[in-house]
LUMVO-54499 format. One record per residue (C-alpha): x, y, z; residue number from 0; residue in one letter. Coordinates in Angstrom, 2 decimals, padded with zeros to 5 digits. Example, Ala and Ser with C-alpha at 12.3 -4.5 7.8 and 13.67 -1.06 7.14 Angstrom:
BEGIN
xx: 012.30, yy: -004.50, zz: 007.80, fimar: 0, drennu: A
xx: 013.67, yy: -001.06, zz: 007.14, fimar: 1, drennu: S
END
This chain:
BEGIN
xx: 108.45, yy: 082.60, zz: 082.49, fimar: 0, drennu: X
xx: 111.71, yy: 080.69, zz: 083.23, fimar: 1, drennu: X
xx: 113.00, yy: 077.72, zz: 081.21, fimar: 2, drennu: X
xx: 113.94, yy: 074.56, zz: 082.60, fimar: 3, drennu: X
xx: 111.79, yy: 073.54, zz: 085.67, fimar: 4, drennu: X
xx: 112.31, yy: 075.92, zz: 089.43, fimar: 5, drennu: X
xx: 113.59, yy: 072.99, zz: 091.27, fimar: 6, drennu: X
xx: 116.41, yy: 072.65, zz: 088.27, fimar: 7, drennu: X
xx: 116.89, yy: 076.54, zz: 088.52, fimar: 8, drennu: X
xx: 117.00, yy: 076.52, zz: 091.99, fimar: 9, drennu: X
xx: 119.38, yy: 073.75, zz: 092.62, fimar: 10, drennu: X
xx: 122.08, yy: 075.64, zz: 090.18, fimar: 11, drennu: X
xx: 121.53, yy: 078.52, zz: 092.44, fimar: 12, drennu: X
xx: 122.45, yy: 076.70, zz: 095.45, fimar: 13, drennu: X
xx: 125.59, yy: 075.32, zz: 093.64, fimar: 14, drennu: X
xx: 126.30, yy: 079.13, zz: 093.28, fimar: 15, drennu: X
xx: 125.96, yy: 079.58, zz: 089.97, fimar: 16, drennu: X
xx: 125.50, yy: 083.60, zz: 089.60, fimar: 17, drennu: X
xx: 123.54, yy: 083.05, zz: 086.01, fimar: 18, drennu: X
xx: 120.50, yy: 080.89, zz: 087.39, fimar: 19, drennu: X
xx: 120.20, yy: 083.82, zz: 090.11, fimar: 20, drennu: X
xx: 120.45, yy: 086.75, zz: 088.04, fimar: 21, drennu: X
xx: 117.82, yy: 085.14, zz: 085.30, fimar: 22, drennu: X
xx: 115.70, yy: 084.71, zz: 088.55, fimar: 23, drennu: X
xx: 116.50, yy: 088.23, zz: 089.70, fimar: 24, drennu: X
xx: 115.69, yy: 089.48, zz: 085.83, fimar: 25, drennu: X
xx: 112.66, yy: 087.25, zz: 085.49, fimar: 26, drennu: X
xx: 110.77, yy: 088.04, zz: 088.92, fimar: 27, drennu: X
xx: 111.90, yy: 091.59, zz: 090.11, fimar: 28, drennu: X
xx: 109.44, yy: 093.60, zz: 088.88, fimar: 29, drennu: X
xx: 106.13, yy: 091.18, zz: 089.32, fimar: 30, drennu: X
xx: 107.62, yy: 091.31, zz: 092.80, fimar: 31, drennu: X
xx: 107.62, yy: 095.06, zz: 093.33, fimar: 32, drennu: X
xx: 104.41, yy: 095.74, zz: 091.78, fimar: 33, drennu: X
xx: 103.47, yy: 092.59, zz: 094.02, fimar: 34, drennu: X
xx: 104.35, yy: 094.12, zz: 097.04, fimar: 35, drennu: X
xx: 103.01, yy: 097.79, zz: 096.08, fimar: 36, drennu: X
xx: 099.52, yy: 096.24, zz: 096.14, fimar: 37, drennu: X
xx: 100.47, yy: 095.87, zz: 099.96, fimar: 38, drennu: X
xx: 102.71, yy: 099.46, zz: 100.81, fimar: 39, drennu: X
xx: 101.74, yy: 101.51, zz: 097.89, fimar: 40, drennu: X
xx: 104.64, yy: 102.32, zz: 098.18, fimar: 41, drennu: X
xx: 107.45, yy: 101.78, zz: 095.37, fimar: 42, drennu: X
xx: 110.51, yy: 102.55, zz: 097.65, fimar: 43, drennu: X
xx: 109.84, yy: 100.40, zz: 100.45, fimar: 44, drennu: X
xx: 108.37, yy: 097.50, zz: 097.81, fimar: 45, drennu: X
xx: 112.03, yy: 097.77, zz: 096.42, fimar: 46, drennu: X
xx: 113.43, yy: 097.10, zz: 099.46, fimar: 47, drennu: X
xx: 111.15, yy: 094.28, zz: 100.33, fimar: 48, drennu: X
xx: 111.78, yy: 093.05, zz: 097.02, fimar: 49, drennu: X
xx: 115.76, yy: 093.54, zz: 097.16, fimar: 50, drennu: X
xx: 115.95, yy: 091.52, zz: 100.86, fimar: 51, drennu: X
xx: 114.35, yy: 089.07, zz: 099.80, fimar: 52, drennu: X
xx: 117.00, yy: 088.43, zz: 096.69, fimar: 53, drennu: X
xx: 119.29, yy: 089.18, zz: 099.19, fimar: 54, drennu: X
xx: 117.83, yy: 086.58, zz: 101.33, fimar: 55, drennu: X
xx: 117.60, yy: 084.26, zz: 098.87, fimar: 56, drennu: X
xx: 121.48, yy: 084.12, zz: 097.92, fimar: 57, drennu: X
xx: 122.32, yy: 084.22, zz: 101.56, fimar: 58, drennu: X
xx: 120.56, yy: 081.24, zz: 102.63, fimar: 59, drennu: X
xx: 120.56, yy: 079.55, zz: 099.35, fimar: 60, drennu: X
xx: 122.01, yy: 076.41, zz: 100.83, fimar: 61, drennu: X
xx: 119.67, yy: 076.17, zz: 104.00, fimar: 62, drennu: X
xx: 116.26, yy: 077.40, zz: 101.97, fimar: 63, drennu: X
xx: 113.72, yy: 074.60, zz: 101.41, fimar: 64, drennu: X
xx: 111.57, yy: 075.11, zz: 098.67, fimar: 65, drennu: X
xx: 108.36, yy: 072.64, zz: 099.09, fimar: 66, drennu: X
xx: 105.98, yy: 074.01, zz: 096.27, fimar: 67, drennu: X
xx: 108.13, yy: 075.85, zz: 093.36, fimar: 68, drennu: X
xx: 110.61, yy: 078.86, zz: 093.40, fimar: 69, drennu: X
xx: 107.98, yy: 081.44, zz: 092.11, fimar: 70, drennu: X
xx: 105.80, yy: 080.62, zz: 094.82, fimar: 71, drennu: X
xx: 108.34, yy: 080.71, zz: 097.47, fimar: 72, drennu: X
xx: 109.30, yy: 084.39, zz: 096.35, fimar: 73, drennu: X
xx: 106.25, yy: 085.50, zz: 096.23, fimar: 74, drennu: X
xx: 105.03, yy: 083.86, zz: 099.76, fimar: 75, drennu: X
xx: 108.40, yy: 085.76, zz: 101.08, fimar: 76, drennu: X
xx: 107.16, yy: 089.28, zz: 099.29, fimar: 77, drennu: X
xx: 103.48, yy: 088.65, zz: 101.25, fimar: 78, drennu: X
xx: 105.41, yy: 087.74, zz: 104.81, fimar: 79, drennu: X
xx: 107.83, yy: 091.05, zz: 104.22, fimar: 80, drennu: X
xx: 104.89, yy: 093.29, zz: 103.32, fimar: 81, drennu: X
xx: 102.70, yy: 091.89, zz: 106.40, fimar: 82, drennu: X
xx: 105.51, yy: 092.74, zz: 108.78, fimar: 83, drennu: X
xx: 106.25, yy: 095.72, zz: 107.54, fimar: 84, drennu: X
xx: 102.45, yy: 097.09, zz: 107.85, fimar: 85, drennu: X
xx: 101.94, yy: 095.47, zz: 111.45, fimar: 86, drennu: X
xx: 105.44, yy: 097.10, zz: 112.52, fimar: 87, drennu: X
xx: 104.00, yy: 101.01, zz: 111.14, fimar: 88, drennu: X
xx: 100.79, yy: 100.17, zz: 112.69, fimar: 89, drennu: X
xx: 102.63, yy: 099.91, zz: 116.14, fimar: 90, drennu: X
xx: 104.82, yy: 102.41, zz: 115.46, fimar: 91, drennu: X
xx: 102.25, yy: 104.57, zz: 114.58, fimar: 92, drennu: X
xx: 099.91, yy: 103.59, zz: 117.45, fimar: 93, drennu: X
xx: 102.63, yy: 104.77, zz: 119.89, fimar: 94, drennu: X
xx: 103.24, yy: 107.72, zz: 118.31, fimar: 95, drennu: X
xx: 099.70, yy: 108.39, zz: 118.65, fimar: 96, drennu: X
xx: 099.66, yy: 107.82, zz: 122.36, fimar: 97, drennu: X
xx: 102.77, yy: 109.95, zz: 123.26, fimar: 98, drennu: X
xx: 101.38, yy: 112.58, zz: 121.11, fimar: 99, drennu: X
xx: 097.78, yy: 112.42, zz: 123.12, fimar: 100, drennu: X
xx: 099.54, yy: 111.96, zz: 126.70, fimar: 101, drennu: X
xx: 101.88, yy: 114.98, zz: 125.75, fimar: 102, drennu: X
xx: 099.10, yy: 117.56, zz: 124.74, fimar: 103, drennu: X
xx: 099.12, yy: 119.84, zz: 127.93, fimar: 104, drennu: X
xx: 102.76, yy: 118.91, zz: 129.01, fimar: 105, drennu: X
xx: 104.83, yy: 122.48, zz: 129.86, fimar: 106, drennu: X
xx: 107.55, yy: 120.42, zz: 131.79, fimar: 107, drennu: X
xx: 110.43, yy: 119.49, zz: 129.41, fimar: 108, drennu: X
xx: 113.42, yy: 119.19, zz: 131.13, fimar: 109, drennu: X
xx: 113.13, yy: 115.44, zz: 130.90, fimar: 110, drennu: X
xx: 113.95, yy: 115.28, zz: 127.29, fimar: 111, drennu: X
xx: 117.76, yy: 117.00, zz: 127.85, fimar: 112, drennu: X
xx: 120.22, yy: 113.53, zz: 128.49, fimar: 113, drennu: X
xx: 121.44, yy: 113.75, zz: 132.02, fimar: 114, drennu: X
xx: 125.39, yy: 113.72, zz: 132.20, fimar: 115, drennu: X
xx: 126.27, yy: 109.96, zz: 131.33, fimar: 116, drennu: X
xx: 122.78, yy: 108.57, zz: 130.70, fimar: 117, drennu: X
xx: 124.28, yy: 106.97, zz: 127.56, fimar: 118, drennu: X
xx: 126.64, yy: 105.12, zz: 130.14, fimar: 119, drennu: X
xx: 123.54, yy: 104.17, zz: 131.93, fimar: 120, drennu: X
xx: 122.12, yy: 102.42, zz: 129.47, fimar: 121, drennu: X
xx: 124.98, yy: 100.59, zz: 127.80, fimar: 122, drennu: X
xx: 125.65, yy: 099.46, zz: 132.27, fimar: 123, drennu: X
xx: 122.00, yy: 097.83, zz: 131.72, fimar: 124, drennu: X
xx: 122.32, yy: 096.68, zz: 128.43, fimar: 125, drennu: X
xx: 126.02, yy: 094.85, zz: 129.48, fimar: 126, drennu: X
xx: 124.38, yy: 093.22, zz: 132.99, fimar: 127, drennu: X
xx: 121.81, yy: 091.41, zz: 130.45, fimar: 128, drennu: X
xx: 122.26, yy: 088.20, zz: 130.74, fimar: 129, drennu: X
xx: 124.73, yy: 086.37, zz: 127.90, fimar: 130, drennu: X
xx: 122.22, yy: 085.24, zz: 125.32, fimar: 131, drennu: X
xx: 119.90, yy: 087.77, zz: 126.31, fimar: 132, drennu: X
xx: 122.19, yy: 090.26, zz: 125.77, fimar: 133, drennu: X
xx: 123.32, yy: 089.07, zz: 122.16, fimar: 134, drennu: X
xx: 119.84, yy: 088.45, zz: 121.03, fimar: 135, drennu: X
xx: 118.84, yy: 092.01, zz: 122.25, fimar: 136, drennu: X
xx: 121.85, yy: 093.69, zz: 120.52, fimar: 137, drennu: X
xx: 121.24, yy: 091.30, zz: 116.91, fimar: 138, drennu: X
xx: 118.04, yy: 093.35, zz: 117.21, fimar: 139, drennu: X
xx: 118.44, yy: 097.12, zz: 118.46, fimar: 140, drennu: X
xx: 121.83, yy: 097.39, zz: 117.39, fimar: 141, drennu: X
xx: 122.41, yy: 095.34, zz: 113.88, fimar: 142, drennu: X
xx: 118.48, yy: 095.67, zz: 112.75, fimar: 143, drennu: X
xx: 118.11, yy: 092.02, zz: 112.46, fimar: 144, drennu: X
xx: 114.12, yy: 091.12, zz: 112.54, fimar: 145, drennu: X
xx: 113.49, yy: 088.26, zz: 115.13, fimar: 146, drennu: X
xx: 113.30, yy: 085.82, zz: 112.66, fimar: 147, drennu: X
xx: 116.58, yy: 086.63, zz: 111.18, fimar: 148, drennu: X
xx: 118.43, yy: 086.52, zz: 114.74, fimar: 149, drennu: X
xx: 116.23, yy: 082.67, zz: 115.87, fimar: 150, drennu: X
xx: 118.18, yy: 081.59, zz: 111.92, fimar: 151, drennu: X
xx: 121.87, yy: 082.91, zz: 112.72, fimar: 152, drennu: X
xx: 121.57, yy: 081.62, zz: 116.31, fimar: 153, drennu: X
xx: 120.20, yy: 078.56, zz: 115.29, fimar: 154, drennu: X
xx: 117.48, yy: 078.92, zz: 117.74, fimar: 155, drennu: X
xx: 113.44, yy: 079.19, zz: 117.56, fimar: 156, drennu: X
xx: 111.60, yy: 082.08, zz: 116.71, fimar: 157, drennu: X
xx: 109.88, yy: 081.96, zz: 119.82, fimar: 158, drennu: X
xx: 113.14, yy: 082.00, zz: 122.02, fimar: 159, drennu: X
xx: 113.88, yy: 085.14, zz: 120.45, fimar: 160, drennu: X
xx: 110.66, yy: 086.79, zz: 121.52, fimar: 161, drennu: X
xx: 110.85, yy: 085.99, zz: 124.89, fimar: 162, drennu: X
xx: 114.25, yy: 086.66, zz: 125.70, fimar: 163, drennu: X
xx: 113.65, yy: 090.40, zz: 123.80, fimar: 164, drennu: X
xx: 110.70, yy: 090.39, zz: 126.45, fimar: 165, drennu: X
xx: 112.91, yy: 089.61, zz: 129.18, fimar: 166, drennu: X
xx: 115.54, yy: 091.96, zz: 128.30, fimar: 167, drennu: X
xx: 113.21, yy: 095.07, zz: 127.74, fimar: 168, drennu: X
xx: 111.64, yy: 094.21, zz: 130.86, fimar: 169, drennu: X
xx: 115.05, yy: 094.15, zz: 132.93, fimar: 170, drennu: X
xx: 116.05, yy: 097.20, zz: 131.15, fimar: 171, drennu: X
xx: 113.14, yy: 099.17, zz: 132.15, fimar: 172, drennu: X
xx: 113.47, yy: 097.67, zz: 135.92, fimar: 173, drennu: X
xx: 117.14, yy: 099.02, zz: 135.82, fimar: 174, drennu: X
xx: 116.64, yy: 102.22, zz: 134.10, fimar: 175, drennu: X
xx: 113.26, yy: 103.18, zz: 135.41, fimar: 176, drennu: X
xx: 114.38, yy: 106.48, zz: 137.06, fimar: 177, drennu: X
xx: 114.61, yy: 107.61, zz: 133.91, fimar: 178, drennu: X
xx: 111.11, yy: 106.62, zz: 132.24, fimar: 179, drennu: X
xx: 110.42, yy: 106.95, zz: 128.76, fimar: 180, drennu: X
xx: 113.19, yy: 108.95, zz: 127.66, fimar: 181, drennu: X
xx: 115.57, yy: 105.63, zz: 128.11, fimar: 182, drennu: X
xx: 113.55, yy: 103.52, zz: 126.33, fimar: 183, drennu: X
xx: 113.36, yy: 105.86, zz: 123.43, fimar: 184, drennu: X
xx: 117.21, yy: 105.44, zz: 123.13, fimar: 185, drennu: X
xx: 117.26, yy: 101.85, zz: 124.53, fimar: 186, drennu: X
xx: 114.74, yy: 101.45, zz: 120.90, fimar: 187, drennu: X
xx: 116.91, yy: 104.05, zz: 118.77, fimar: 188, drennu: X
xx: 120.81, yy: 104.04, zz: 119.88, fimar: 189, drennu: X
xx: 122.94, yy: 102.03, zz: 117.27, fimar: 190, drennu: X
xx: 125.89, yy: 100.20, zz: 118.46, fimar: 191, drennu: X
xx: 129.26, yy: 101.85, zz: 119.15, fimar: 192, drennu: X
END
């Protein structure tokens, strides 16, 4: 366990001192991982849950509130990665499942091949968003920011961001629905130029 009490600890780390973190990091790393592997079974991806939220933690280290004590805070963070994580393979997979079952007797194709400028198409739709529509939709398709991560750097509630990402994915599908799923498979996938 650490010495000196969590709040102590965690107060150097907010005054940036790169010692309290890294005895943190050292100390709590790997309870963390094999924390989060009782949720993924996965080592990899409990790495990388474990890894963002260090990451996470240094970033914010000046806005973070810790209420209980450090350890439980990183651990709490761990749970809410892992939970997201599952719920967002469970939709992914769930969709996967339903193209695969509404594609079984297709013999038409030619939707799949990108029409001459489609990619134009779609950045048009994206661009007539409105403003903060627009910003909050590209925080999340483009940069890979997770809705709560776009509600902290916009200073703005988590909510907000779920209903303007509803708005916006509704408007793009009005705008772009001559070209049905095949657009919103890119509109999901296409990074930002």
């Amino acid at each position: 366990m650490l010495t000196g009490s969590d709040n102590q600890i965690f107060e150097a780390i907010k005054r940036d001192d790169n010692g309290a973190y890294e005895i943190v990091f050292r100390e709590y790393y790997r309870p963390m991982t094999a924390y989060a592997f009782r949720f993924l079974g996965n080592i990899a991806d409990s790495e990388s849950i474990v890894q963002d939220v260090f990451l996470r933690l240094w970033q914010k280290r000046k806005e973070i509130m810790i209420t209980s004590s450090l350890q439980n805070y990183l651990f709490r963070s761990v749970k809410n990665h892992c939970i997201n994580q599952i719920e967002h393979e469970k939709i992914k997979s769930g969709y996967q499942t339903l193209v695969i079952r509404n594609d079984a007797d297709r013999s038409e194709y030619s939707e799949f091949f990108l029409e001459f400028g489609l990619m134009n198409k779609i950045e048009a739709a994206i661009a007539s968003l409105p403003e903060k529509r627009q910003e909050i939709f590209r925080l999340a398709r483009e940069e890979g920011l997770k809705y709560r991560e776009i509600a902290d750097r916009l200073n703005i509630s988590i909510k907000t961001v779920e209903t303007q990402m509803t708005l916006a994915l509704k408007q793009l599908r009005e705008s772009l629905k001559e070209y049905k799923n095949l657009v919103m498979f890119f509109v999901f996938t296409v990074k930002g130029k």
